[in-house]
C-alpha positions in Angstrom: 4.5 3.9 41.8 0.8 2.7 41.1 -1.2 3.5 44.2 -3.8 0.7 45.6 -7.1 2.9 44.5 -6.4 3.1 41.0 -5.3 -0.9 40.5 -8.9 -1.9 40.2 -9.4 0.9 37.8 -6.5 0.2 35.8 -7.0 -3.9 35.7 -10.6 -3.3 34.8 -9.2 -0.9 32.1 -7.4 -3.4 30.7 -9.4 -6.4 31.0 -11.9 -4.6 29.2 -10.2 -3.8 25.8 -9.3 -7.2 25.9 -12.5 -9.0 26.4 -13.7 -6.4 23.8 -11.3 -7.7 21.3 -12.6 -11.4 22.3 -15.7 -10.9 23.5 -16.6 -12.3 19.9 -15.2 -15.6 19.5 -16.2 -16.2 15.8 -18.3 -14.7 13.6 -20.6 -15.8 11.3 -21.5 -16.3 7.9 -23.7 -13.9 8.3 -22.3 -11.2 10.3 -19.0 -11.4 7.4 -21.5 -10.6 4.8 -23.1 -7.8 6.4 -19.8 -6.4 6.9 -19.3 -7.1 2.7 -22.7 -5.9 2.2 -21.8 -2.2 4.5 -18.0 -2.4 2.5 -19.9 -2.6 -1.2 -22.7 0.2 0.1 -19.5 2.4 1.1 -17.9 1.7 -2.4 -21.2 2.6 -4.1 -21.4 5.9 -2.0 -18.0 6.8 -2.8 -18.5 6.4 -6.4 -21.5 7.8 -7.5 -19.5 10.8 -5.7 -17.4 10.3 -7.9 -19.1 10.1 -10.9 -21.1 12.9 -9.8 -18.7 15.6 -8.8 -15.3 14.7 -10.4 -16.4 12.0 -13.1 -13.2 12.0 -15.9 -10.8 13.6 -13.0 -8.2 11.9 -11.2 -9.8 11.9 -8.0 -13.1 13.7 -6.2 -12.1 16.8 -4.2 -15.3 15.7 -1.4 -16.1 18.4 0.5 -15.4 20.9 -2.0 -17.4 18.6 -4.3 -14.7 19.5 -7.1 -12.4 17.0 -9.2 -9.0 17.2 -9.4 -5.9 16.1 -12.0 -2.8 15.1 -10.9 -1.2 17.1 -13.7 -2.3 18.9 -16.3 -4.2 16.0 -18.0 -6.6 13.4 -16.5 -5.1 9.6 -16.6 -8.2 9.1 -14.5 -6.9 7.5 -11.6 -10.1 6.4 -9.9 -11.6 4.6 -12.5 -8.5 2.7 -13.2 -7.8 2.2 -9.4 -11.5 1.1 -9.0 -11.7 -1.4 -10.8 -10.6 -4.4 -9.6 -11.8 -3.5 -6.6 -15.7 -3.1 -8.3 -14.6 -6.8 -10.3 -14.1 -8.2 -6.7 -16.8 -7.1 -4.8 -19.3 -8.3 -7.5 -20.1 -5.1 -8.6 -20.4 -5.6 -12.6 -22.3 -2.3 -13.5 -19.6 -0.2 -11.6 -16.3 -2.3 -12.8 -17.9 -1.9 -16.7 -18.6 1.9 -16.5 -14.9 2.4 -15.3 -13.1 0.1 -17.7 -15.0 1.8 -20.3 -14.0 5.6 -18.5 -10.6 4.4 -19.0 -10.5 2.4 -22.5 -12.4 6.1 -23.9 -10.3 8.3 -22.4 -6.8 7.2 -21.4 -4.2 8.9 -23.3 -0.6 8.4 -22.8 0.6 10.8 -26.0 0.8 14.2 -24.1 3.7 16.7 -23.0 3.5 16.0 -19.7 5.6 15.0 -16.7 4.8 12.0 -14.6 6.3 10.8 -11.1 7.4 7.4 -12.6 6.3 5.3 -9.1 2.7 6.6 -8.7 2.2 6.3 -12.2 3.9 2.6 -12.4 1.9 1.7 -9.4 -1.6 3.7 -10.2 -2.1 2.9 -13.4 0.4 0.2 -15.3 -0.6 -2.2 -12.3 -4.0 -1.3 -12.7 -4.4 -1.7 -16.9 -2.4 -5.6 -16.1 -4.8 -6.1 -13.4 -7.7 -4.9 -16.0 -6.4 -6.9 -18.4 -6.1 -10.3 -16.6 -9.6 -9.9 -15.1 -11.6 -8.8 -18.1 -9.6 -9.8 -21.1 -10.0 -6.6 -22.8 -7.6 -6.5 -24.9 -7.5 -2.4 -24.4 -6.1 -3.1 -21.6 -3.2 -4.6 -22.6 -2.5 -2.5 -25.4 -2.4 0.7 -22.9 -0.2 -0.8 -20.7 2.5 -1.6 -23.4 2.3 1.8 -24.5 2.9 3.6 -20.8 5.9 0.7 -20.3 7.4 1.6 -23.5 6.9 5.4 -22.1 8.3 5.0 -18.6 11.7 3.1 -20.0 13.8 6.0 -20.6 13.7 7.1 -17.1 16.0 4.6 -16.4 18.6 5.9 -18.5 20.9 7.0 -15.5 24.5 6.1 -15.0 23.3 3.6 -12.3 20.6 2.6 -14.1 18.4 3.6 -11.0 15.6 5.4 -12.7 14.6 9.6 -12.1 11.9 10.2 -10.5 10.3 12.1 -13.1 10.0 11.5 -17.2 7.7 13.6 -20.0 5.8 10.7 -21.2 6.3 12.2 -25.0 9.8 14.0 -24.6 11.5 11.4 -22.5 12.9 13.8 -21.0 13.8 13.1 -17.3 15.0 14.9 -13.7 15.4 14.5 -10.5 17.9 11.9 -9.4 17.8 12.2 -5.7 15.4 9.5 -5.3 14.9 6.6 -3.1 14.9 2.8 -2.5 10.7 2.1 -2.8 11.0 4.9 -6.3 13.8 2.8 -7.7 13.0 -0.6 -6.6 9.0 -0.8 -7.2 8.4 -2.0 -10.6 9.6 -5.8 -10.7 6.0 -6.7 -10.7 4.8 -4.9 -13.2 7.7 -4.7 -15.4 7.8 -8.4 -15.1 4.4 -8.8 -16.4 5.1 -6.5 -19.2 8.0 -8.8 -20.2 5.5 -11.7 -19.9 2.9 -10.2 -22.7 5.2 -8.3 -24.8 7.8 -11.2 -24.9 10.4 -8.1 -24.3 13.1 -9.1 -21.5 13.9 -5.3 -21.3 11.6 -4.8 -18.9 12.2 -7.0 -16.1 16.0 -6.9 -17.0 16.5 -2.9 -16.6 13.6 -3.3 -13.0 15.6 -5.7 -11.7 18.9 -4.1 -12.4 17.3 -1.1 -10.6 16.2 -3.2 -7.7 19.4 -5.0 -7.0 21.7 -1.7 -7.6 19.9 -0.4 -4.3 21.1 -4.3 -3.0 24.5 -3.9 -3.7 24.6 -0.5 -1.9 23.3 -2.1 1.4 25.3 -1.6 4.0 27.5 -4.2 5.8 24.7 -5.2 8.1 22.3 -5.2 4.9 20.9 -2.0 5.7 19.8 0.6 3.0 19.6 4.4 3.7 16.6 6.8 2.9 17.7 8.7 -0.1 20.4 7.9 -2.9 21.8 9.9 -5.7 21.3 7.6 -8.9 23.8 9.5 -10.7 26.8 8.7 -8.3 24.9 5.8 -6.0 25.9 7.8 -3.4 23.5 8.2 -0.2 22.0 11.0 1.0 20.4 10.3 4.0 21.4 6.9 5.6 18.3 6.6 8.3 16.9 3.0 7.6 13.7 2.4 8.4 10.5 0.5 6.7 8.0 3.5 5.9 7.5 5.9 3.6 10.4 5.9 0.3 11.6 2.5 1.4 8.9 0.2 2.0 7.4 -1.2 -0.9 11.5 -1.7 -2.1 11.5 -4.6 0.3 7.9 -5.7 -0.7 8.5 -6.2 -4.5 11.9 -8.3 -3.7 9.5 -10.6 -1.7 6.8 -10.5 -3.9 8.6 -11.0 -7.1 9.8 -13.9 -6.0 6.2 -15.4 -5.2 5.0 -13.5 -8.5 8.2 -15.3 -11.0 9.2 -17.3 -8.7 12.8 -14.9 -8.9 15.3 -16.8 -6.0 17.7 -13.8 -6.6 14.7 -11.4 -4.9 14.2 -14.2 -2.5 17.6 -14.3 -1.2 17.8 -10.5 -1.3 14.6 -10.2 0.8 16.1 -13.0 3.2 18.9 -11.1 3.8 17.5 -8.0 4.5 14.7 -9.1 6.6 17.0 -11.3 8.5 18.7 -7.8 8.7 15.4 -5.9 9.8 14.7 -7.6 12.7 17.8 -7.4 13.9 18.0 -3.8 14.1 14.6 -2.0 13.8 12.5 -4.6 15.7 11.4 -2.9 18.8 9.7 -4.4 21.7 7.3 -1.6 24.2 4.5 -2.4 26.3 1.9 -1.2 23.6 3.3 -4.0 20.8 6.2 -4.4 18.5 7.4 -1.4 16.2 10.0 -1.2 13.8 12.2 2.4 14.6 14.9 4.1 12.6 18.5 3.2 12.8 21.5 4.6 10.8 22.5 1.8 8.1 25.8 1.2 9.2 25.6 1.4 12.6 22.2 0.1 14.0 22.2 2.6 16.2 18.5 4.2 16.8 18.1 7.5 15.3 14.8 8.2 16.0 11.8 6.1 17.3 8.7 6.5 14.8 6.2 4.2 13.3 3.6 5.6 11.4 0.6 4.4 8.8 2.9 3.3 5.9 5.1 1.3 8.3 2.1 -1.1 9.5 2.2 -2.9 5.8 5.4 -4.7 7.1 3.1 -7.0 9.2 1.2 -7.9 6.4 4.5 -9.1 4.4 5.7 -11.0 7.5 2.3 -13.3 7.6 2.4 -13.8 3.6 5.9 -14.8 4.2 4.9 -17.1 6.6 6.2 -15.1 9.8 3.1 -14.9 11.8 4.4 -15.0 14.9 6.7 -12.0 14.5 3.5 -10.4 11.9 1.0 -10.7 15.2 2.8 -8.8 17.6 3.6 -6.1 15.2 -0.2 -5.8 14.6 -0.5 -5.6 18.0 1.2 -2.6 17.7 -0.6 -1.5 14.5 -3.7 -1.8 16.4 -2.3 0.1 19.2 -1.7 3.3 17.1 -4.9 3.1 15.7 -7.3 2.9 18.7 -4.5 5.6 20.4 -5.9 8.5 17.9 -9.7 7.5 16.4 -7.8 7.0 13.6 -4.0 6.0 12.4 -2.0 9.1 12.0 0.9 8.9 9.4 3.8 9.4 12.5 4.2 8.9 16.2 6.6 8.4 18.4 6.0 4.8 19.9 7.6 5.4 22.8 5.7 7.7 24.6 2.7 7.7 22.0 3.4 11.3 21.2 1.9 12.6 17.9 4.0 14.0 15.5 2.4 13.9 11.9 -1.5 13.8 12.6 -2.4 13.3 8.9 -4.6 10.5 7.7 -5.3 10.0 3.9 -7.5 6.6 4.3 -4.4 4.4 4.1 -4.9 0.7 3.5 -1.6 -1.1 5.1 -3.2 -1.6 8.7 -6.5 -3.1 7.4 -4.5 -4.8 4.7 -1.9 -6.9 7.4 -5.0 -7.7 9.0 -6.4 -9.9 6.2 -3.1 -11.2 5.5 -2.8 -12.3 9.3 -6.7 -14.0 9.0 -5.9 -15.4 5.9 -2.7 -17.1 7.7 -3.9 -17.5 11.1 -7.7 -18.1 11.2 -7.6 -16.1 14.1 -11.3 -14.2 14.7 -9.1 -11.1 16.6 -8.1 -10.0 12.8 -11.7 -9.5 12.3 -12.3 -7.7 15.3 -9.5 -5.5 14.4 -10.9 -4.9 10.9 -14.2 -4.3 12.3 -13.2 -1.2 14.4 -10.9 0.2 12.3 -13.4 0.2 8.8 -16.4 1.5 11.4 -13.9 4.5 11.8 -13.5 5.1 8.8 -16.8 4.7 7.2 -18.6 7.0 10.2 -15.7 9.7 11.2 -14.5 10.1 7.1 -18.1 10.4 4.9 -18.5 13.2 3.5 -22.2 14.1 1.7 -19.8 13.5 -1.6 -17.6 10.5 -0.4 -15.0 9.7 2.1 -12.2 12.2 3.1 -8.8 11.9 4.6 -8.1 13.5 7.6 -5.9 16.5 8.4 -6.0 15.8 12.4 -7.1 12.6 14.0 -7.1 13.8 17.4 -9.8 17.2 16.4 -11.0 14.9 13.1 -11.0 17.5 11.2 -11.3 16.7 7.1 -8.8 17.1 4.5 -10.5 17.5 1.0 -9.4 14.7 -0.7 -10.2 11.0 -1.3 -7.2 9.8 -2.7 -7.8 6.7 -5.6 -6.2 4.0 -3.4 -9.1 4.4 -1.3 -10.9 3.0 -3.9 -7.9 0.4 -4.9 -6.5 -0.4 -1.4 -8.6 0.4 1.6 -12.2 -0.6 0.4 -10.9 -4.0 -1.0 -8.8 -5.1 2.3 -11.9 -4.5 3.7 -13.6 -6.6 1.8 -11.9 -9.4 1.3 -11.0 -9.6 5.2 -14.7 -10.9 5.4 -15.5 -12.3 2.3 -15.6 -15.6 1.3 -11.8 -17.0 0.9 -12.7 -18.1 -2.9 -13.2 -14.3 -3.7 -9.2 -14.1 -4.0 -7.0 -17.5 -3.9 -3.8 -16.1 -2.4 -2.4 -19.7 -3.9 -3.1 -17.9 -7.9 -2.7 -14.3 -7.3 0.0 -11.6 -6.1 -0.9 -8.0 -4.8 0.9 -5.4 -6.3 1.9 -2.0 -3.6 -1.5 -0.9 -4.7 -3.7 -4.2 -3.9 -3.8 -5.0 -8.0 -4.0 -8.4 -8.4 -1.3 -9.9 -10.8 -1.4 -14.2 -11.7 1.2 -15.8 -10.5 3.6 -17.0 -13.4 6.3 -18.7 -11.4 8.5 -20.8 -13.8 
């Protein structure tokens, strides 16, 4: 029971976060390029850190002021990451001195393991994206040569690829993987098959993709972790996030990208499938939770960073309705902790996973939802939630993630799809709509553009 005294207090309360996310009607011309012009000064910071501390490294430690490899080689992450993002924003000097990091030093002829998805993600959606923006024929050539490199780790008995393959050895391991590591690589397996004239490559990514399909449950569910030997799950919680998501992205988006109906019909069903089960409705928004596959039955109510990309999907696909109220929520977990941690419980707003590695997928269903909608609260949301990250995460080197959002305090490391994600949403949620025609180009899971080539 809500006594009389604290009404007022609580009407005021919310009357004034919502005149603070309207107080604003429009904004100009002017105020979206200041908010460019503060986006490009933040990439420029982040960089010459970059260059400074860590240049040829993966990524920049930045408050250690130390690089860092993913493995025991650089396949220099950042500057491949970067640069679209640099192409985008107009910066020419920064987008040439990291296509030339990469065209000098990228080597894919080494003894070394590889986590197939990062790598397919990172950096063959980054040398297409290079490629189509530049014409450099390097480009090109690199990305044929880490394609032809990645193929044998789909040499299971499934066809469902390991999670791990020596880029010179082939050899492979790991075969408890999971529907976004086996079902992320239509895009850029499909563009490989466009410039090498090789249907391999689309063939044996799509054959991945759809043997997750044919495992869906029978209310078109799929579970969190398969064996790709037997095609057996191993966990059967169904949810959105973190090893499923971008599973259901690339069915969507390859059929935008190739204009693929067999993807479209799959992401049908299963979104169809999605709302039906997961979509949650609570006070503070809508969240999708976790259900068993077969069942529907809720197994445990999270939502977390990764999960807020969904949103963004929904408004591409044309759902905005459904898309705004799940950015309501996405909003919502963001201005509950300073900053979006990676898990809470939506229910009761309890924190469970307080992490926060500057992750995009917030920010990013924003501009999806302006692009769609026109509607100025996108901005407003962008607004506050790239402030928070440009004050609370600068470091005197760059930009760090963040171990706690509640105490803020630092993690050190500024991952490269800072650079490839978060900067660019950021960006092109203010800038001009001619920067990027949504009409000519597809985002892959790590905002690199890809032409459309829809038969």
């Amino acid at each position: 029971m809500i006594t009389k005294p604290l009404l007022p207090l609580m009407i005021t309360l919310v009357m004034g976060f919502s005149l603070t996310l309207n107080a604003q009607k429009t904004f100009s011309p002017q105020q979206k390029e200041a908010q460019c012009s503060r986006i490009r000064a933040a990439c420029h910071y982040a960089w010459n850190g970059y260059k400074k501390y860590a240049g040829g490294y993966d990524a920049l430690s930045p408050i250690s002021k130390k690089g860092k490899n993913w493995y025991g080689v650089s396949f220099l992450m950042t500057p491949l990451d970067a640069f679209d993002t640099f192409y985008l924003l107009g910066m020419k000097e920064e987008a040439n001195e990291a296509r030339e990091m990469v065209a000098a030093g990228m080597n894919f002829n080494v003894n070394q393991e590889v986590q197939l998805f990062e790598v397919n993600i990172r950096l063959l959606g980054g040398l297409i994206s290079a490629y189509e923006l530049s014409g450099d024929k390097r480009m090109i050539a690199l990305a044929k040569e880490l394609g032809m490199r990645l193929l044998p780790a789909f040499k299971s008995p499934t066809g469902m690829p390991w999670r791990y393959v020596n880029l010179r050895t082939a050899k492979t391991r790991d075969s408890i993987s999971n529907p976004a590591e086996i079902g992320t690589y239509l895009l850029e397996f499909g563009k490989l098959t466009a410039y090498t004239h090789d249907s391999i490559y689309y063939r044996t990514a799509k054959k991945a993709a759809f043997e997750v399909y044919r495992r869906r449950s029978d209310i078109d569910l799929v579970g969190t972790t398969i064996n790709i030997i037997t095609g057996d799950w191993k966990n059967s919680e169904s949810q959105i996030g973190a090893r499923i998501d971008s599973y259901y992205e690339y069915l969507f988006k390859a059929w935008l990208l190739f204009g693929d109906t067999d993807c479209k019909q799959a992401w049908e069903i299963h979104n169809k499938a999605i709302k039906k089960y997961l979509l949650t409705e609570v006070p503070s928004g809508s969240y999708f939770t976790r259900v068993d596959m077969r069942s529907g039955r809720e197994t445990h109510s999270l939502y977390g960073a990764l999960d807020a990309f969904y949103a963004g999907v929904l408004a591409l696909s044309g759902d905005t309705a459904t898309a705004s109220r799940i950015q309501k929520g996405n909003f919502h977990m963001w201005t509950t902790f300073n900053l979006e941690p990676e898990e809470f419980n939506f229910r009761n707003d309890s924190l469970l996973y307080p992490e926060y590695p500057l992750r995009p997928e917030n920010i990013e269903s924003c501009f999806y939802l302006y692009r769609k909608t026109h509607s100025q609260q996108y901005l407003l949301m962008g607004q506050r939630m790239i402030r928070d990250i440009l004050e609370k995460c600068k470091t005197d080197a760059g930009f760090a993630g963040m171990k706690n959002v509640k105490t803020l305090e630092k993690a050190d490391s500024m991952e490269s799809f800072f650079f490839a994600e978060t900067l660019k949403y950021s960006y092109l949620l203010f800038a001009p709509e001619n920067t990027l025609d949504l009409n000519k180009v597809v985002f892959n899971t790590e905002a690199h553009p890809f032409k459309i080539i829809r038969k």
